[in-house]
C-alpha positions in Angstrom: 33.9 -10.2 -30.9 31.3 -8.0 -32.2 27.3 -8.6 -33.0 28.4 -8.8 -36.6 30.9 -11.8 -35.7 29.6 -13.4 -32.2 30.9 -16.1 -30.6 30.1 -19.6 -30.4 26.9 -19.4 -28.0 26.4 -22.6 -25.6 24.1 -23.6 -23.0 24.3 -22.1 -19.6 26.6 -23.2 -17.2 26.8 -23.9 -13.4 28.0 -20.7 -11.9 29.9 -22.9 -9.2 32.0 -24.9 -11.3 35.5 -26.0 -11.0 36.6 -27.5 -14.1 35.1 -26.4 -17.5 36.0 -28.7 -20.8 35.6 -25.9 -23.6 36.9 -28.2 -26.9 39.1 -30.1 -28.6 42.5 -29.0 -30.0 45.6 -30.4 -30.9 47.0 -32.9 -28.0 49.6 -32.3 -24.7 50.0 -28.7 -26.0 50.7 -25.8 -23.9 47.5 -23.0 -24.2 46.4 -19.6 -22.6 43.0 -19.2 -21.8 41.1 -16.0 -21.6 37.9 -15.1 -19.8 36.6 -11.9 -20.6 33.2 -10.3 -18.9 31.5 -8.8 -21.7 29.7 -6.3 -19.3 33.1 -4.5 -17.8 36.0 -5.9 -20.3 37.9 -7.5 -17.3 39.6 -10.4 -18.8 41.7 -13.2 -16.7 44.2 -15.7 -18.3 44.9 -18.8 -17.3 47.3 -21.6 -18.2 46.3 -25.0 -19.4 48.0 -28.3 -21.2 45.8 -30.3 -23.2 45.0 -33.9 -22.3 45.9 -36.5 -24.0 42.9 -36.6 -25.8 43.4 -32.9 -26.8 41.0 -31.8 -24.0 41.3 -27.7 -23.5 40.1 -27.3 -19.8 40.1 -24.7 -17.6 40.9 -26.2 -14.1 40.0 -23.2 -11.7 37.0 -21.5 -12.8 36.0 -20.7 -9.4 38.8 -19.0 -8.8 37.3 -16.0 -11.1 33.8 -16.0 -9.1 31.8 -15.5 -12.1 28.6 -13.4 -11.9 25.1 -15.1 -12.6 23.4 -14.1 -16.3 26.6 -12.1 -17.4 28.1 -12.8 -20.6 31.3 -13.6 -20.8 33.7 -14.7 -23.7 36.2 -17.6 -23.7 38.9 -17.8 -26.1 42.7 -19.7 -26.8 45.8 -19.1 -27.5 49.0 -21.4 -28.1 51.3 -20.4 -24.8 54.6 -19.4 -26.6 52.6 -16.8 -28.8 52.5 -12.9 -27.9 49.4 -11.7 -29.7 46.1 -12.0 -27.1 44.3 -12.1 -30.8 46.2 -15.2 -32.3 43.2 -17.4 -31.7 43.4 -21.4 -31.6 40.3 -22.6 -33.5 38.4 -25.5 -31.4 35.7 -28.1 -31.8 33.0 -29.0 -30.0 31.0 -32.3 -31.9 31.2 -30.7 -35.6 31.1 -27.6 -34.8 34.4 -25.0 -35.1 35.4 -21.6 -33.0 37.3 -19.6 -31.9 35.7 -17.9 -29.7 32.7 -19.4 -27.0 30.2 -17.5 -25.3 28.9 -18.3 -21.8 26.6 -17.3 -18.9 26.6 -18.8 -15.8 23.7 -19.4 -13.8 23.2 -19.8 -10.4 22.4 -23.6 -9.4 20.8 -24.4 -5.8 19.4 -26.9 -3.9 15.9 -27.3 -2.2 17.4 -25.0 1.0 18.8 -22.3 -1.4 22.2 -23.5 -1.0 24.7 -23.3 -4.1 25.9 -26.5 -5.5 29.0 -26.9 -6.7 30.1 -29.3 -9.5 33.5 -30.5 -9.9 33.4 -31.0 -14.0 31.4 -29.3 -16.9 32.0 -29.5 -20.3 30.1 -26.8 -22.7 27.4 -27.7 -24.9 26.4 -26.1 -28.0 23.1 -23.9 -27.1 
């Protein structure tokens, strides 16, 4: 996205989380995720079905080790299409995107130690 067109900004997340809920979209459907550091362009896909509920999760965040207080940029697309840019749009309460913004921040305990946490679902900021 650009400054003229940002993404959907939310609140911080846990850098140490395993599963992130990022919206609501049509239900059981077959989606790519992208993940996209805004600092250095690198940009991971992963794969995802939504729930029944129409749920769009990713399921192994920490898999990408995300860096504390770096942007990065979260978007969907259906699985069968070709185009990175064919963006699904997704709600979050009554608000629309296509596009989410996110920065992880570290989280730690009283001896320093990160904590981890199993489930996050993004909230608008």
């Amino acid at each position: 996205m650009s400054v003229c067109a940002p993404c959907f900004a939310t609140k911080p997340i846990p850098r140490c989380t395993t599963k992130l809920e990022i919206g609501f979209a049509a239900v059981l459907t077959a989606y790519w995720i992208f993940v996209k550091n805004v600092a250095t362009g690198h940009t991971v896909r992963f794969s995802s079905t939504s729930s029944a509920l129409g749920v769009v999760a990713i399921d192994d965040l920490l898999d990408l080790h995300l860096s504390d207080d770096i942007e990065y940029e979260i978007w969907v697309t259906l699985a069968n299409t070709t185009t990175i840019g064919a963006r699904v749009t997704l709600t979050l309460g009554a608000d629309t995107y296509t596009c989410l913004s996110v920065v992880p921040q570290s989280v730690a305990d009283d001896d320093g130690n990160q904590i981890a946490y199993p489930l996050v679902r993004v909230e608008a900021a």
